[in-house]
N, C-alpha and C positions, 0 to 999 in steps of 0.2 A: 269187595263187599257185594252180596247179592242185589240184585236188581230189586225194584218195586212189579208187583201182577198187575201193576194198575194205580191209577188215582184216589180208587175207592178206598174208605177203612172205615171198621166194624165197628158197629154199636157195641156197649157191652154185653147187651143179649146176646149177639152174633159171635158176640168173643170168645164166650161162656160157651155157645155150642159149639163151636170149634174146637174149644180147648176139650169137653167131652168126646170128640170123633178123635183127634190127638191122641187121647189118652185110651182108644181101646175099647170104650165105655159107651156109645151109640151106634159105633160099625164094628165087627170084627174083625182085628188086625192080628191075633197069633194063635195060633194053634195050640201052644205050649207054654206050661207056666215057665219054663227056663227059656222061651223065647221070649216071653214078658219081660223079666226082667233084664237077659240082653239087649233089649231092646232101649229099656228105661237108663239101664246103666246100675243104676239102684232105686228101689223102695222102700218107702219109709217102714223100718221093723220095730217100731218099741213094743208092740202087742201081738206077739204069735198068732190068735184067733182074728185081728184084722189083716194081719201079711194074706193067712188063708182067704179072707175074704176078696180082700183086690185082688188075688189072683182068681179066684174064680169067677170075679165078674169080669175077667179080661182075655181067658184061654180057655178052649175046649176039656183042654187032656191035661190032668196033673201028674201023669205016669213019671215024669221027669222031675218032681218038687225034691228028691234027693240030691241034684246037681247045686239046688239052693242053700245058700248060707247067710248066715247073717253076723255081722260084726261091727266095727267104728271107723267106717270107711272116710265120715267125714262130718264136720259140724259136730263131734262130741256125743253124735246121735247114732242108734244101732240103724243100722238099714239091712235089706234082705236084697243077695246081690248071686249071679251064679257064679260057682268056685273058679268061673274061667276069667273072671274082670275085678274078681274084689280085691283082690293080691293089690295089682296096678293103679287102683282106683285109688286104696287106701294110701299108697308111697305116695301120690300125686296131690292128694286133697288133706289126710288125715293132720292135723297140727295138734301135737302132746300138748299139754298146759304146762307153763312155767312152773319150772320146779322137778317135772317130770323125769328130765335126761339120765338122773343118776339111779332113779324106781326103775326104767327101761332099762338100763345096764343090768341089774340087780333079777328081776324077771324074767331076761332073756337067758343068764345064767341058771333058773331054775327049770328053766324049760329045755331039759337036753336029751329026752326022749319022747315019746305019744305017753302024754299022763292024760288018766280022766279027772274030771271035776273032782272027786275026790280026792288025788292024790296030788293036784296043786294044791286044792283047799290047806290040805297038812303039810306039805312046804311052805306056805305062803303065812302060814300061821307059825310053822318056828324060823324063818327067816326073816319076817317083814312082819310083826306083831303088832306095829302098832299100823299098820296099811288095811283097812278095809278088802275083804275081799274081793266086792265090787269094783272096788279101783286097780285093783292087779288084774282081772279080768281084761278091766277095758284097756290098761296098757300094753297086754300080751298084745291084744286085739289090733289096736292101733298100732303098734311094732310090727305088724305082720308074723304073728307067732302064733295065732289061737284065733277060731271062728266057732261059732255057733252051729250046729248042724242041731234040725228039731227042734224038739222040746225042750231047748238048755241044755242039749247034750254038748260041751265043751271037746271038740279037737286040736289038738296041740301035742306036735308042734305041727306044721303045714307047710307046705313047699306051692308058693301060691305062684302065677307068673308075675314076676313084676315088669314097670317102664322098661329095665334093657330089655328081658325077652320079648316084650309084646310090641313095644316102638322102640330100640335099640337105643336103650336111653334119652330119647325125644319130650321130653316135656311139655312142647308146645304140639307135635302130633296129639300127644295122649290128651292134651285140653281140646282139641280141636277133636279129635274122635267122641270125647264125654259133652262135647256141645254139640255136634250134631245127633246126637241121641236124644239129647235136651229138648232140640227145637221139633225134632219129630215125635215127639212122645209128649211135648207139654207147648208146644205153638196153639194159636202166637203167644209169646214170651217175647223178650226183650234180653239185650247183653245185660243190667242190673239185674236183673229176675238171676238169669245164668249166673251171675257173679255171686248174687244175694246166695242160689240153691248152694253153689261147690266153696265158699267164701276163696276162690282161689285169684290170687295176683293180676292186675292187670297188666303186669309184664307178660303174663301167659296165655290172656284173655284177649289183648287187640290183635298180636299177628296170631292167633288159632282164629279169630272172626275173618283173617284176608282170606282163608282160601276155605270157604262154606263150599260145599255141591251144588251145582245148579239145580237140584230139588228144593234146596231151602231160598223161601224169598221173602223180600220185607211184604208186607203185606195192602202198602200204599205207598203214593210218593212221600207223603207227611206220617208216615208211621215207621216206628223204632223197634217193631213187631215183628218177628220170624213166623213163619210156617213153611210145613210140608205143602210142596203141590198137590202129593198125593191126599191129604188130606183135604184141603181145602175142596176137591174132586168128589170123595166120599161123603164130606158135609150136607155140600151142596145135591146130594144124590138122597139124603137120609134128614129130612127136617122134620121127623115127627116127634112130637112133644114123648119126652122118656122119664121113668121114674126110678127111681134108686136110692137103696139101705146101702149107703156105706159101710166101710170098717171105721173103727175113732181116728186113724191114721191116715187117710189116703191120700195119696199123691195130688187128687182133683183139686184139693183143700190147702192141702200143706206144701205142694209144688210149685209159691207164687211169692214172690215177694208182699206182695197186696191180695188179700181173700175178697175184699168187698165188692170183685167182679159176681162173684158166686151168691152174697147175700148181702143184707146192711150191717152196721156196724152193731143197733141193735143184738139183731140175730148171732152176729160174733161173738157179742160178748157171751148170748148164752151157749154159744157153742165150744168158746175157750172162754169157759168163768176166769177173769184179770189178766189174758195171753198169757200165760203162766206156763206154759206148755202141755195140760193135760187138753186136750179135743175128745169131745164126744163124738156118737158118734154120728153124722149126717143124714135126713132124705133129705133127697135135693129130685124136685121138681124140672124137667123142664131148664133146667140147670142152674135153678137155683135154692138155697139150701133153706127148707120151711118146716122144717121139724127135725127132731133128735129120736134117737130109739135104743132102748134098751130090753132085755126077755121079757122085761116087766109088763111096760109100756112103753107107748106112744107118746112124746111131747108135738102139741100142734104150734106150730110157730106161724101159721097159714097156708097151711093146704090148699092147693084149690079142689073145688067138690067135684071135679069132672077125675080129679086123680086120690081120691079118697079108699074108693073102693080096691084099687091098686095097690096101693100102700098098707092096707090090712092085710092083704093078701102076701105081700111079700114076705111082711113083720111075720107073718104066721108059720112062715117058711123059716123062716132064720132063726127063729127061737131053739 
């Protein structure tokens, strides 16, 4: 288990901007939207025009955003991941819903060449009539048969790498590879936070935490908190007060077990009207979350006036 950097441990302010230099989002860490989310492992995709937006607030160059895909890697949730980690990612995390095993079977038989969304749509529809096609989607998906490339353009079938090719069937490498990505892209975090993001087994979770990299370290003696050193480095190099338009989706937000590091519980609720799963979409001050924005408008949830003129300025950009 990693050592402690020390005795100290972070306020929640101090939390917050760490977790922004973490996440890409106060220092630049990648050049490349396919090294974003190599980096991350996956991002949150339910919204195409926010996948684009966390990646441009996090890479230079998006000359690479073809390498990206998106599909049901895990949690039942679409996320945006490059074609070289989703394969493995999804066998390791993905869990079908009760009931599913015999839809999967039935699916994987309809998929036995590259069909376009069209041309499942019309299997899928005299095969499995009463199945939503939503739901044959997400099963391809989850089976490892069909990703998202773009704008809902459907590929299928896909020869993705999975756990043997990429850790020779290692299950506990491949969690231990997907948490040290975890903790360098979303520290400090915690093993619940990691368990809560991949919902994956603690048979798979305690020995993938024995052997962390000596980059990654608790963050105090009495802290349960991971981070990158190198982060912690860059923080400490970068304290100036930052302002930022989210996408409705973003990892800063939704990569936590607990949000109310970011904002109060207030401001939650109007950020996820009932945690219901829809998020709007964030400013976050300084690293904390004080208004909502859409083409329209601006919601002010508390701005401060020194970051006013800022924040019109960006909204005015994104529209």
């Amino acid at each position: 288990m990693p050592q402690p950097t020390s005795s100290v441990t972070f306020s929640r302010r101090e939390k917050a901007r760490l977790r922004l230099a973490s996440q890409g989002l106060t220092v630049p860490r990648w050049e490349s939207a396919e090294e974003v989310v190599r980096a991350f492992g996956v991002i949150q995709g339910q919204d195409l025009h926010s996948v684009h937006r966390s990646l441009a607030l996090r890479a230079k160059d998006h000359s690479d955003a073809g390498n990206i895909v998106r599909g049901y890697p895990m949690r039942n949730t679409l996320f945006a991941a490059s074609v070289k980690d989703i394969g493995w990612i999804t066998e390791l995390c993905a869990k079908g819903r009760k009931g599913d095993a015999e839809l999967r079977a039935k699916v994987a038989e309809l998929i036995d060449r590259p069909l376009s969304r069209a041309e499942l749509k019309e299997r899928a529809t005299t095969a499995l009539p009463e199945v939503p096609f939503w739901h044959v989607v997400r099963v391809a998906m989850e089976s490892g048969h069909a990703v998202y490339c773009g704008a809902e353009q459907l590929i299928t079938p896909v020869e993705l790498p999975g756990i043997d090719e990429a850790f020779n069937g290692d299950k506990v490498a491949a969690t231990a590879d997907l948490m040290v990505r975890y903790f360098r892209t979303h520290g400090p975090a915690t093993l619940p936070d990691f368990a809560w993001w991949t919902k994956l087994p603690q048979r798979l979770i305690k020995p993938a935490a024995e052997n962390l990299p000596p980059d990654i370290v608790r963050c105090g003696e009495e802290s349960q908190d991971f981070v990158s050193l190198e982060v912690i480095d860059m923080a400490e190099a970068r304290r100036k007060r930052s302002v930022f338009l989210l996408g409705a989706f973003d990892e800063y937000i939704l990569g936590y077990r607990d949000r109310l590091f970011a904002m109060t519980s207030e401001v939650h609720e109007i950020l996820a009207p009932g945690n219901r799963g829809v998020f709007r979409r964030a400013i976050v001050v300084d690293s904390q979350v004080c208004g909502t924005w859409n083409k329209q408008a601006i919601e002010d949830l508390g701005i401060p006036g020194y970051a006013e003129r800022k924040v019109q300025k960006l909204w005015r950009n994104a529209r």
